[in-house]
VOPATI-243174 format. One record per residue (C-alpha): residue number from 1; residue in one letter; x, y, z. Coordinates in Angstrom, 3 decimals. Example, Ala and Ser with C-alpha at 12.3 -4.5 7.8 and 13.67 -1.06 7.14 Angstrom:
+-----+---------+----------+----------+----------+
! num ! residuo !        x !        y !        z !
+-----+---------+----------+----------+----------+
!   1 !       A !   12.300 !   -4.500 !    7.800 !
!   2 !       S !   13.670 !   -1.060 !    7.140 !
+-----+---------+----------+----------+----------+
This chain:
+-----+---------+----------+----------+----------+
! num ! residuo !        x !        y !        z !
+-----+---------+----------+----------+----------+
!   1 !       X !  108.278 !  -56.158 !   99.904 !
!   2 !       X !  109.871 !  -52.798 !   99.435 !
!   3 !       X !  112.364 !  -50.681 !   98.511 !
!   4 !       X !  112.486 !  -49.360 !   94.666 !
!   5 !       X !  113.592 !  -52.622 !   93.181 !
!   6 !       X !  110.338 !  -54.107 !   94.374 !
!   7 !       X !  108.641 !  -51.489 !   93.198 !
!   8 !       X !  109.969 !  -51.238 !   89.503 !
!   9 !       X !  109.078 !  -54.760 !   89.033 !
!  10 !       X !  106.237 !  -54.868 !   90.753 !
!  11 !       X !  104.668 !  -51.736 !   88.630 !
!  12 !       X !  105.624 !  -53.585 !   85.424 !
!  13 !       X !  104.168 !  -56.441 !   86.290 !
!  14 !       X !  100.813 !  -54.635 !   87.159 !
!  15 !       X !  101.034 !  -52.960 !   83.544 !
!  16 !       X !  101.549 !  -56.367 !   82.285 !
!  17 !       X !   98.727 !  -57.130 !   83.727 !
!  18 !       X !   96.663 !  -54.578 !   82.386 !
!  19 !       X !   97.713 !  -54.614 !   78.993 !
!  20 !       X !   96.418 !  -58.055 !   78.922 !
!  21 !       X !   92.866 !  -56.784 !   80.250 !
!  22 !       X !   93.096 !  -54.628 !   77.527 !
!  23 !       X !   93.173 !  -57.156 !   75.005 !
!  24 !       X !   96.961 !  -57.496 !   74.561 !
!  25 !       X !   96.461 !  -61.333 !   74.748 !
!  26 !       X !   99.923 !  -63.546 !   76.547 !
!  27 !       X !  101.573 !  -60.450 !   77.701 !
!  28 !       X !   99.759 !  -60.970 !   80.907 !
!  29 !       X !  101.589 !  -64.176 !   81.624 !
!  30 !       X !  105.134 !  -62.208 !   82.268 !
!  31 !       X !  103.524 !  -60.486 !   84.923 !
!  32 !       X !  104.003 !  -63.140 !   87.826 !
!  33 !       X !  107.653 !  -64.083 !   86.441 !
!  34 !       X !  108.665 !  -60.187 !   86.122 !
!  35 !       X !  107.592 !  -59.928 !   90.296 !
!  36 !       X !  109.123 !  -63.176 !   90.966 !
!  37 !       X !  112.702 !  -61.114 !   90.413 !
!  38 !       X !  112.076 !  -59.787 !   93.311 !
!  39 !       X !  109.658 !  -61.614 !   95.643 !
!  40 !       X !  108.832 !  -65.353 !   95.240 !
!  41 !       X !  106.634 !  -66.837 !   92.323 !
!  42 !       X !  103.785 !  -67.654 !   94.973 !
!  43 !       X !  103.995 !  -64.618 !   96.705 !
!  44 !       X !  103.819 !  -62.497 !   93.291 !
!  45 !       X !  100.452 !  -64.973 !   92.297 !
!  46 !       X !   99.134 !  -63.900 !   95.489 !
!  47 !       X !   99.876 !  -60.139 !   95.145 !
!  48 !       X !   98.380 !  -59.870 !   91.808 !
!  49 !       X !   95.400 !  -61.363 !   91.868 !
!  50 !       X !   93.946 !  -58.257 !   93.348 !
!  51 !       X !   95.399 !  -56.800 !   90.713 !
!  52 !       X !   93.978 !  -58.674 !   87.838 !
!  53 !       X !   90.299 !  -58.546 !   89.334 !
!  54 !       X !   90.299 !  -54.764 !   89.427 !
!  55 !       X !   91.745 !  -54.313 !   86.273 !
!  56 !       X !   89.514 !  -56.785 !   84.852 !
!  57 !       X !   86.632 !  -54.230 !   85.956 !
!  58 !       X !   87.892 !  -51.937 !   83.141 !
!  59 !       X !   88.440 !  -54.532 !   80.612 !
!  60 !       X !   85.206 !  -55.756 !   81.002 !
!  61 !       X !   83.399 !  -52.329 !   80.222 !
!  62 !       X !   85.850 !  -51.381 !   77.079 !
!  63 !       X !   84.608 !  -55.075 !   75.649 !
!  64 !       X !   80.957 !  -55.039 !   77.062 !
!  65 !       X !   79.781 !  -55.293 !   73.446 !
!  66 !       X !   82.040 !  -57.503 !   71.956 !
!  67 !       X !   81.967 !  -61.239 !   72.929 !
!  68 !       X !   81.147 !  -64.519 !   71.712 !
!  69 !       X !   78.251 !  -65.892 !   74.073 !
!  70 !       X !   78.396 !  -69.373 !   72.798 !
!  71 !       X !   81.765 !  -69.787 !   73.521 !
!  72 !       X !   81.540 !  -68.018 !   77.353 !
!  73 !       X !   79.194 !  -70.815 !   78.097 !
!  74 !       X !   81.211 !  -73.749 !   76.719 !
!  75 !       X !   84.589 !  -72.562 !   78.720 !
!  76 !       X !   83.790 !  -71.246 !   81.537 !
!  77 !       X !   82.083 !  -74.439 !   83.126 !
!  78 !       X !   85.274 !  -76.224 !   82.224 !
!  79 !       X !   87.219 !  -73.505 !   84.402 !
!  80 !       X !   85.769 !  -73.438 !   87.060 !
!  81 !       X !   86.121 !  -77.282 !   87.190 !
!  82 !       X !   89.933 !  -76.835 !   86.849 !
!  83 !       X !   90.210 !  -74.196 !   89.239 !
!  84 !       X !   88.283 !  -76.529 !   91.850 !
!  85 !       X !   91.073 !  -79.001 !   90.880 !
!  86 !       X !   93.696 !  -76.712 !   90.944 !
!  87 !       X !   92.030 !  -75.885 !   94.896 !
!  88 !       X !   91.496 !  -79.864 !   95.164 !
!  89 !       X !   95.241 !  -80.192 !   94.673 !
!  90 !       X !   97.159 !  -77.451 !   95.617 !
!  91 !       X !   99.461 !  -79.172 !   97.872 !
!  92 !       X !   99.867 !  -82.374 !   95.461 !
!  93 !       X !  100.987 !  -80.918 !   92.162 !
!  94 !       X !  104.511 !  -79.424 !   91.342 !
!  95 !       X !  104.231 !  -75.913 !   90.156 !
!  96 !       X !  107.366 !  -77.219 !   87.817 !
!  97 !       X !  105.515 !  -79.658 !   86.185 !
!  98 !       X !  101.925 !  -77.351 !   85.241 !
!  99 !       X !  104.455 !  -75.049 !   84.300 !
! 100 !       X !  106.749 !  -77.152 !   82.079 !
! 101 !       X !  102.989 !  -78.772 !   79.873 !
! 102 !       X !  101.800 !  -75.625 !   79.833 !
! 103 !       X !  104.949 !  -74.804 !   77.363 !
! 104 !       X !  104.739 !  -77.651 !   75.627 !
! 105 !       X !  100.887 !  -77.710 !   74.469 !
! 106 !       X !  101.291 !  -73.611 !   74.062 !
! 107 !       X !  104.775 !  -74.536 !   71.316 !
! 108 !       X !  103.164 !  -77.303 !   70.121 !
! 109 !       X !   99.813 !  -75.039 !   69.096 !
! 110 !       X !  102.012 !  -72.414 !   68.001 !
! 111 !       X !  104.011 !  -73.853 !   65.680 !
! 112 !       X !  101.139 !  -76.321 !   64.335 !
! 113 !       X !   99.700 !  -72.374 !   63.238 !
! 114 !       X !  102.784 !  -71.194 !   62.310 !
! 115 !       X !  103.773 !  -74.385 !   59.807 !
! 116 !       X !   99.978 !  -73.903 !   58.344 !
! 117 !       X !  100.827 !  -70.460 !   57.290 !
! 118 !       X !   98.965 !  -68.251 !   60.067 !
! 119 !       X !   96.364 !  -68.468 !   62.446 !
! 120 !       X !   93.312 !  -67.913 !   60.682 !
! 121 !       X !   91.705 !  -68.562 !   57.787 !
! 122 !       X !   90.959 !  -72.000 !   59.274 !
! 123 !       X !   87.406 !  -71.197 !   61.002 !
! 124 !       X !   85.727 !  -73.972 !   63.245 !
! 125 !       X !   82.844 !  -74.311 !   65.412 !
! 126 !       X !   82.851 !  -73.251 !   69.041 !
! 127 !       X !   82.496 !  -77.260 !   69.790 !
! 128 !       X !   81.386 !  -77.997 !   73.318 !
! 129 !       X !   83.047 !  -81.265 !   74.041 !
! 130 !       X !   87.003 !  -79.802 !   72.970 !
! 131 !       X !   85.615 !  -76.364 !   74.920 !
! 132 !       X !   85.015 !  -77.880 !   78.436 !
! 133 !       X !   88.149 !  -79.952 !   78.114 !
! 134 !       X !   90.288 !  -76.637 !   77.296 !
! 135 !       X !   88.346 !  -74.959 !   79.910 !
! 136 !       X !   89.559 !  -77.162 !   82.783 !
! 137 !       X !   92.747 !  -76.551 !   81.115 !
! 138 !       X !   92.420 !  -72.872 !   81.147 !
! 139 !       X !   91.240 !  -72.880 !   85.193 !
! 140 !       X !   93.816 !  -75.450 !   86.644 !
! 141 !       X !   96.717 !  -73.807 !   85.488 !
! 142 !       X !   95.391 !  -69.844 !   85.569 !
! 143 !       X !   94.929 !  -71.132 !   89.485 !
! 144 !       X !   98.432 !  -72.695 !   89.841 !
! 145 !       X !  100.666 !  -69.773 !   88.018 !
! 146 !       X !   97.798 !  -67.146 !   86.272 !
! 147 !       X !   99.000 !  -69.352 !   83.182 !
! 148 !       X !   95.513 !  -69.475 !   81.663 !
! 149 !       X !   96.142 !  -67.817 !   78.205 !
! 150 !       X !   98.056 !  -70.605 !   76.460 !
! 151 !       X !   94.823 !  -73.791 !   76.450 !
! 152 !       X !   92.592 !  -71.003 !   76.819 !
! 153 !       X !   94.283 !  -69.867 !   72.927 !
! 154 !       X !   94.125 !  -73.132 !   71.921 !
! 155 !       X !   90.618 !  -73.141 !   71.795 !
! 156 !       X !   89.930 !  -70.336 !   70.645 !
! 157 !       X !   92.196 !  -69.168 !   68.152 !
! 158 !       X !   90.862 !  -71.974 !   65.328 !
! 159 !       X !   87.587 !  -70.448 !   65.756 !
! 160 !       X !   88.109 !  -67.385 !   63.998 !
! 161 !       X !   86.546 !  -64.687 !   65.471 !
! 162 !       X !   87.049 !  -60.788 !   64.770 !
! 163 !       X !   89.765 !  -59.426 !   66.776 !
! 164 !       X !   87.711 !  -57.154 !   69.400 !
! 165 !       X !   85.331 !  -60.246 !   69.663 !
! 166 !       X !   88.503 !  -62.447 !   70.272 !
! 167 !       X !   89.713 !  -59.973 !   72.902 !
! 168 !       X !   86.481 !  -59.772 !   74.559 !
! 169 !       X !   85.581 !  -63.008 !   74.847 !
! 170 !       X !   89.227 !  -63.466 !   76.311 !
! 171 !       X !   88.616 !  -60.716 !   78.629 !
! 172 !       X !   85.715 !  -61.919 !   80.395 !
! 173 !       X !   85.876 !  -65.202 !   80.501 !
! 174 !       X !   89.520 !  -64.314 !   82.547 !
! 175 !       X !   87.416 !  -61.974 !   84.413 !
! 176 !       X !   84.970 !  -64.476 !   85.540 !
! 177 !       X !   87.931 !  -67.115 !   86.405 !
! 178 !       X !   89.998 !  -64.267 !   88.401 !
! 179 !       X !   86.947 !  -63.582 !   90.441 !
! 180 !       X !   86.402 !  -67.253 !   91.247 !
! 181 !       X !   90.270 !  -67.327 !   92.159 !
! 182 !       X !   89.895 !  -65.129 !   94.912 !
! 183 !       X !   87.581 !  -67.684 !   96.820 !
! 184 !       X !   90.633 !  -70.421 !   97.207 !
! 185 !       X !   93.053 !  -68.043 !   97.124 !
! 186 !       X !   91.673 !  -66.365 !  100.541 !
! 187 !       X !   91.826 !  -69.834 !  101.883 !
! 188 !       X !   94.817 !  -71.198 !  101.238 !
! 189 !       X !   96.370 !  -67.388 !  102.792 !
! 190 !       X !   97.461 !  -65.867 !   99.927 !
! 191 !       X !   95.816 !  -62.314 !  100.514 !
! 192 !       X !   96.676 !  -60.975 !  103.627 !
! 193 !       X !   96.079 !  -57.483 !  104.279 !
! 194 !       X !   99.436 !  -56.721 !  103.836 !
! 195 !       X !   99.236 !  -57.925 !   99.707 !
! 196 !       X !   95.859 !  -55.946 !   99.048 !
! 197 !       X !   97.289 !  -52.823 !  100.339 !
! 198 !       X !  100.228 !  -53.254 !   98.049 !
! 199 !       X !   97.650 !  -54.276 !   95.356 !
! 200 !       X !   95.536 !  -51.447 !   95.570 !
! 201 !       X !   98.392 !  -49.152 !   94.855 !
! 202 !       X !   99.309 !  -51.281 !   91.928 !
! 203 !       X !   95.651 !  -51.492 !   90.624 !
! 204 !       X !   96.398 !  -47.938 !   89.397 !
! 205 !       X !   99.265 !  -48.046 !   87.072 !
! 206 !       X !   97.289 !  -51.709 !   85.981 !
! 207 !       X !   94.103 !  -50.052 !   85.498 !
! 208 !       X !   95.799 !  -46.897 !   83.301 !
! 209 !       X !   97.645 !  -49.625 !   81.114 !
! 210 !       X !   94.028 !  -51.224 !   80.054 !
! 211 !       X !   93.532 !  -48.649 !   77.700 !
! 212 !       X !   96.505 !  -48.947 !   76.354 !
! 213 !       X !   96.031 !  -52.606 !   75.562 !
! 214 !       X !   92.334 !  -51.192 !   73.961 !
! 215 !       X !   94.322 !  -48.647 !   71.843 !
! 216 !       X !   96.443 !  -51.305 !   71.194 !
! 217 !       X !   94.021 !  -54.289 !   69.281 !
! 218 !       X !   92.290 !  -51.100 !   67.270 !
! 219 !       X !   94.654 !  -50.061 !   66.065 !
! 220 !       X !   96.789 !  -53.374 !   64.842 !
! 221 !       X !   95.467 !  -54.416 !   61.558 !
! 222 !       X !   94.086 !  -58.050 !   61.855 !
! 223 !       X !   96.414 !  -60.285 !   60.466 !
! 224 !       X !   99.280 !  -58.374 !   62.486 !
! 225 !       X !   96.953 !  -58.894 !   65.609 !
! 226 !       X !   96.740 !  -63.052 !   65.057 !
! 227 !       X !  100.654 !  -62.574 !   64.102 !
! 228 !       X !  100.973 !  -61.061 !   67.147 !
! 229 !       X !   99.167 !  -63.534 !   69.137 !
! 230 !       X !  100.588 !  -66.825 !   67.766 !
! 231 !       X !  104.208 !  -65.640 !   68.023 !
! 232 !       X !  103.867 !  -64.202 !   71.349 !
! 233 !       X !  102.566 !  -67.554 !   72.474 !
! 234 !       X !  105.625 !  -69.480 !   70.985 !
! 235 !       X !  108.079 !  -67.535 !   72.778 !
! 236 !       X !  106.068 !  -67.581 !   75.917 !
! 237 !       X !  105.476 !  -71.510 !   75.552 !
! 238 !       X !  109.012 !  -71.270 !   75.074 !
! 239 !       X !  110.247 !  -69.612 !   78.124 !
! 240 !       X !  107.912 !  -71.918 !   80.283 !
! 241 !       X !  109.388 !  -74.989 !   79.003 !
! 242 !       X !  112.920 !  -73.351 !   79.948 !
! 243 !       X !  111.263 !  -72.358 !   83.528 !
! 244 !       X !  109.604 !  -75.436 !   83.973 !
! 245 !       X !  112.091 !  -78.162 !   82.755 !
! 246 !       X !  115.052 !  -76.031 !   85.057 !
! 247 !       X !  112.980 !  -76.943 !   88.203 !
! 248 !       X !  112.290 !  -80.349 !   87.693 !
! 249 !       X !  115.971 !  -81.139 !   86.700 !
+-----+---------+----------+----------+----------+
């Protein structure tokens, strides 16, 4: 892991990263398949973990006053189910596959909002049953490929809330599974001391590029922020069903 085409990727990913902390919601998600260019796709999930957790520190003080509590406490149970599943079965489950029905339930929500004319206006209660289900959802596959966002979205998105409270309430609860992460992670040897060096230089670009994600949901107007959102899942969803499906052929 050196040498400046390792490096260019590997400091875009990190900014990915930190965009996302910032409340830039999906963009995130690019950041392991932007390292895997140049290192391998578990070997990038490894390396920026560290990464995420730091820059979560900063996300997590920008959105300290805007969250949705009831919905914290329905999801994040659920996660940390999935991620104990995702632990459970690391050696069981084709990264392919996760990868391939993430895609599909990520297009499949996008376009549902898309057909019904946009992404709000369609306001529902922060359920508990549908939350813990998405929750597990949300853990198991942020554990297998940091590929959280697109059941975590599903969720939430129907539920309507204010932008800052919709990227707060994404940024810790991601927070809280990222930290949780670090426990398998560790076990299973994917953060040597070699990786958190390379993290901790990458924390800084990651951590700078949080306020640019802050900047960035003030300053988009609402409806361009749920816009934003929706479509940036569907072409995500999209690429994953592209990533995923070319594996498993």
């Amino acid at each position: 892991m050196e040498g400046p085409g390792f490096w260019t990727a590997a400091v875009m990913a990190a900014c990915l990263v930190g965009m996302s902390k910032g409340g830039v919601p999906m963009v995130g998600m690019l950041s392991v398949p932007v390292a895997a260019l140049v290192i391998s796709p578990v070997t990038a999930a490894g390396l920026l973990l560290p990464v995420y957790v730091i820059s979560d520190m900063f996300g997590l003080y920008a959105y300290r006053a805007a969250f949705d509590r009831r919905v914290l406490a329905i999801v994040l149970p659920g996660a940390v189910a999935g991620i104990g599943l995702g632990w459970a079965t690391a050696h069981l489950v084709p990264e392919a596959a996760v990868t391939l029905l993430i895609g599909v339930i990520g297009v499949a929500f996008a376009l549902n909002l898309l057909l019904r004319r946009g992404a709000r206006g369609m306001a529902r209660r922060a359920d508990a049953a549908p939350g813990l289900f998405w929750g597990a959802v949300t853990g198991f596959t942020s554990f297998v490929s940091h590929s959280g966002a697109p059941p975590y979205q599903v969720y939430t998105l129907p539920l309507g809330m204010p932008k800052q409270v919709f990227a707060g309430t994404a940024t810790i609860a991601f927070a809280v599974i990222n930290a949780v992460k670090l426990i398998p992670y560790w076990q299973l040897g994917q953060l040597g001391l070699d990786n958190l060096k390379i993290a901790a230089i990458l924390a800084i670009p990651a951590s700078a590029a949080v306020f640019l994600g802050v900047w960035l949901v003030k300053t988009l107007p609402e409806r361009a922020f749920y816009a934003f959102v929706t479509w940036s899942l569907l072409i995500v969803s999209a690429k994953l069903i592209w990533e995923g499906g070319s594996a498993l052929v």
